[in-house]
C-alpha positions in Angstrom: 75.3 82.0 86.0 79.0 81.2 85.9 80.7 80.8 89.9 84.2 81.1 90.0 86.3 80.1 93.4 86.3 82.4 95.8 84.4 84.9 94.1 81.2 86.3 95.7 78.0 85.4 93.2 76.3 88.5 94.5 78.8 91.0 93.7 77.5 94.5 92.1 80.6 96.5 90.1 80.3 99.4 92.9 80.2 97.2 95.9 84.3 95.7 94.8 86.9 96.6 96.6 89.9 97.0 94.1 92.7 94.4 94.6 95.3 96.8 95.5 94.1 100.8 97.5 95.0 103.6 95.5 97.3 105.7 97.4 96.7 109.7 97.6 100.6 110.2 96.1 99.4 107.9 92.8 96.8 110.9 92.5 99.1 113.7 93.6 101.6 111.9 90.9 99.1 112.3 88.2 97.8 116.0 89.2 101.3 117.4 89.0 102.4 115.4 85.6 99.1 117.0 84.3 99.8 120.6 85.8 103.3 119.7 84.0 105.1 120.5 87.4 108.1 118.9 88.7 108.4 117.7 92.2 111.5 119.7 92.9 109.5 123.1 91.7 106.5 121.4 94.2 108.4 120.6 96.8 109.9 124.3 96.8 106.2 125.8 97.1 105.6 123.5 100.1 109.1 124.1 101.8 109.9 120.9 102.2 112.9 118.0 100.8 112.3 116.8 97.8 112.9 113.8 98.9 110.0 114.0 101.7 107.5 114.9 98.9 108.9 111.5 96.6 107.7 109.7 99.5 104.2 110.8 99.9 103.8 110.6 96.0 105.4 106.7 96.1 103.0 106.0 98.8 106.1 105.3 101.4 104.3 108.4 103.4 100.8 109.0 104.9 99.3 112.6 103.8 99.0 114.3 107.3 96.9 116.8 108.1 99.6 119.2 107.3 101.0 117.6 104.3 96.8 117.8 102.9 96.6 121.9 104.0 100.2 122.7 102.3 99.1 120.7 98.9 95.6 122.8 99.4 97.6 125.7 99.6 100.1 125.2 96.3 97.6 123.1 94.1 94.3 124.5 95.5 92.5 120.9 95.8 90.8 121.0 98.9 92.7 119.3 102.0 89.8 117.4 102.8 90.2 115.1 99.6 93.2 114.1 100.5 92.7 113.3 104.1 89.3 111.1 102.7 92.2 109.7 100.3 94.1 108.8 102.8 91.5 107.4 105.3 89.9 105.6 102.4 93.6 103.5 101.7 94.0 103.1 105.2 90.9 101.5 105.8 91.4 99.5 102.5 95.0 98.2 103.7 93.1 97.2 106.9 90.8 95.1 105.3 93.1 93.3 103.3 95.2 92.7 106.6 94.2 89.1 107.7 95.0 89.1 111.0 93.7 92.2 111.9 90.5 90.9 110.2 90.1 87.5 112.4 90.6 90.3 115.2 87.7 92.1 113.9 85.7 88.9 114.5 86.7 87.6 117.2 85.6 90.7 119.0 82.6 90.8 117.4 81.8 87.3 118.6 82.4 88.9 121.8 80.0 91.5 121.6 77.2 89.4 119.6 77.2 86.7 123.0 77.1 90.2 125.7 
């Protein structure tokens, strides 16, 4: 078996993490180029700026709650998968936040030693 630095020698393909989270907007990007829409015709349906829906798809703005239900409503993909999206890139950008990681274990030093 071949080790390479800082890889993990008991890594499975569907325990990796990928290197960089997909955000929800990379898939709402690729759902409308298929669909052959444009944002300006998407963000009509939604009522909102054009420029507010270039965000969420460039990943410079969470899905919401809101922003999930009103892409339910125009696209009819359930709102749920894109607030699992969303939680799922959050927790990844959480994980690859290295300070907020030594947090992590630091408190659960603290709770191993109660």
């Amino acid at each position: 078996m071949i080790t390479l630095p800082g890889v993990q020698s008991n890594m499975i393909a569907n325990n990796l993490t990928p290197y960089e989270p997909t955000h929800p907007g990379e898939i709402l990007r690729e759902e409308i180029e298929c669909r052959e829409i444009t944002q300006t015709k998407l963000a009509n349906q939604l009522g909102v700026k054009v420029s507010l829906l270039n965000e969420l798809i460039n990943g410079k703005r969470d899905f919401t709650v809101e922003y999930a239900l009103m892409i339910e409503a125009a696209l009819g993909i359930d709102a749920d998968f894109w607030i699992n999206l969303q939680n799922a890139y959050n927790k990844a950008k959480a994980k690859k936040d290295k300070s907020f990681m030594a947090k992590l274990s630091s408190i659960r030093r603290v709770a191993a030693a109660l």
